[in-house]
Each structure stands twice: as structure tokens, then as C-alpha cells.
C-alpha positions in Angstrom: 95.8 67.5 54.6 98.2 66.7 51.9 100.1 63.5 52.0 103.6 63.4 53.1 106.4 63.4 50.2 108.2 60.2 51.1 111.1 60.3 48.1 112.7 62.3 45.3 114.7 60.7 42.7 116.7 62.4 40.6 118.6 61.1 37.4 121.7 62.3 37.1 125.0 62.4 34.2 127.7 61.8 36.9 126.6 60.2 39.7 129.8 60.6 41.6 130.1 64.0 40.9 126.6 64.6 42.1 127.3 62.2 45.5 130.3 65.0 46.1 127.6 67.7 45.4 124.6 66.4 47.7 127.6 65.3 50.3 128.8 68.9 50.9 125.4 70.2 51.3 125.3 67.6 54.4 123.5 65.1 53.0 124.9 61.4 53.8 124.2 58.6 51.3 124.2 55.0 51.8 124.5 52.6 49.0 121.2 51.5 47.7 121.7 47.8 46.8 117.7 46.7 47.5 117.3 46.7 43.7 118.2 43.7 41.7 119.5 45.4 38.5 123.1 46.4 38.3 122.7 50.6 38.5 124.2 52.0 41.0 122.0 54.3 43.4 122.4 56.4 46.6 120.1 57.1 48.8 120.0 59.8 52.1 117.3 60.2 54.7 115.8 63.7 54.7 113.8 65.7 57.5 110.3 64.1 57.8 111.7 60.7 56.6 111.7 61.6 53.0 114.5 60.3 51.1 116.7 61.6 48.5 118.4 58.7 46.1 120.4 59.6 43.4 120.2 57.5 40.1 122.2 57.5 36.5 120.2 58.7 33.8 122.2 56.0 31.7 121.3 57.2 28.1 118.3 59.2 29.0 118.2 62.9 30.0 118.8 64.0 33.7 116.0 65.2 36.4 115.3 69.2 35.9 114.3 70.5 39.0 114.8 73.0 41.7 115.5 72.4 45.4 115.6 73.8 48.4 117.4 73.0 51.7 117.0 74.8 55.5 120.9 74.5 56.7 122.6 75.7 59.8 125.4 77.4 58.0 124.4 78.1 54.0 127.0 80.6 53.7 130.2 78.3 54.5 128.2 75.3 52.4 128.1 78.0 49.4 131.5 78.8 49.7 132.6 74.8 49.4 130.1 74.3 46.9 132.2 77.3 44.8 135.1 75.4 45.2 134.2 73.0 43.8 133.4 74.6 40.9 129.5 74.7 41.1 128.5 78.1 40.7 126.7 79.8 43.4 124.6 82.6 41.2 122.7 84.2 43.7 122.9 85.6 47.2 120.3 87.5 48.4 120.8 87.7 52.3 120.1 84.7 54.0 119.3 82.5 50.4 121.7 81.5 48.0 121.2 79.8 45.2 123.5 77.1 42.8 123.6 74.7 40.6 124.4 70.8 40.9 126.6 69.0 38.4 123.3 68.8 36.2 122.6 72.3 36.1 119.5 71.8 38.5 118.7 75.1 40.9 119.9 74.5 44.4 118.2 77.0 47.0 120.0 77.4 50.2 118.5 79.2 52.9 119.2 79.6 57.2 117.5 76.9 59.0 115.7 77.8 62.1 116.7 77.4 65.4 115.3 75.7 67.7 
């Protein structure tokens, strides 16, 4: 059985603008203050207890990555994520796809029901 993934970190170029990103995928962030240097980091509980936190890449280069997230209504999420000007560039039925404030892919897809 493979182990359980139990965070993600991803260094980002505006970390405000990727809070407002992550925020109106549903994701809610708390402050991370447990570390003792000055950065400021965010951090939300996923399903599983996995945790997203969301760091500044200071003078380094951001996380490249791609994502994926079951929500209730992707649809509606894409359409806010439009608005705000991150570019939904696929919709194939029930999965679309964008792109955070760093240019990472962002897969959204129906959850299930239960």
C-alpha cells in the first residue's frame, strides 16, 4: 500500500494573489505562524488530512505542477476563477482546466456524491 501524501507545498510569485486563487476553489487557509522565520505561509486542510500551504518563492522560481480537485460545482468555480482573470483553457464535459497566478495546470472535475 502506498503511504498517504500528507502535504504539498507550492512556492508561489504573489502569494496573495494565489490565496484569492486557492480561496475560490473552496479551499480555506489559516495563517501558518509555527515557523520561526519571518515568511509568510498559508496553509488549508485537504480531504484525507493532506494539507496544502502556500509559500513565497522569494528570489527563487515558483512550484510547476498540475492539480487536480473533485468539487461539487466546477462549473460555477470556473466561471469565478475567469473573473478573475485566470484563464479557464479547457472544458471537456464534466473537467475543466486553468491556470493559477503561476501558470500551474488546475484540473477541475465533479465530485461524487455521496
Amino acid at each position: 500500500m502506498a503511504p498517504p501524501l500528507m502535504s504539498l507545498v507550492l512556492y508561489v510569485r504573489d502569494l496573495d494573489a494565489s490565496l484569492r486563487f486557492y480561496t475560490d476553489l473552496g479551499l480555506q487557509f489559516l495563517e501558518d505562524d509555527r515557523c520561526e522565520d519571518s515568511a509568510r505561509r498559508f496553509s488549508a486542510l485537504l480531504a484525507g488530512d493532506a494539507i496544502l500551504e502556500l509559500r513565497s518563492c522569494g528570489d527563487g522560481p515558483p512550484t510547476r505542477t498540475r492539480l487536480g480537485f473533485a468539487l461539487l460545482d466546477p462549473g460555477t468555480t470556473g466561471e469565478r476563477v475567469g473573473a478573475l482573470r485566470y484563464p479557464v483553457t479547457n472544458r471537456r464535459g464534466m473537467l475543466l482546466t486553468a491556470r493559477d497566478p503561476d501558470g500551474n495546470t488546475i484540473d477541475l472535475t465533479l465530485a461524487e456524491h455521496s
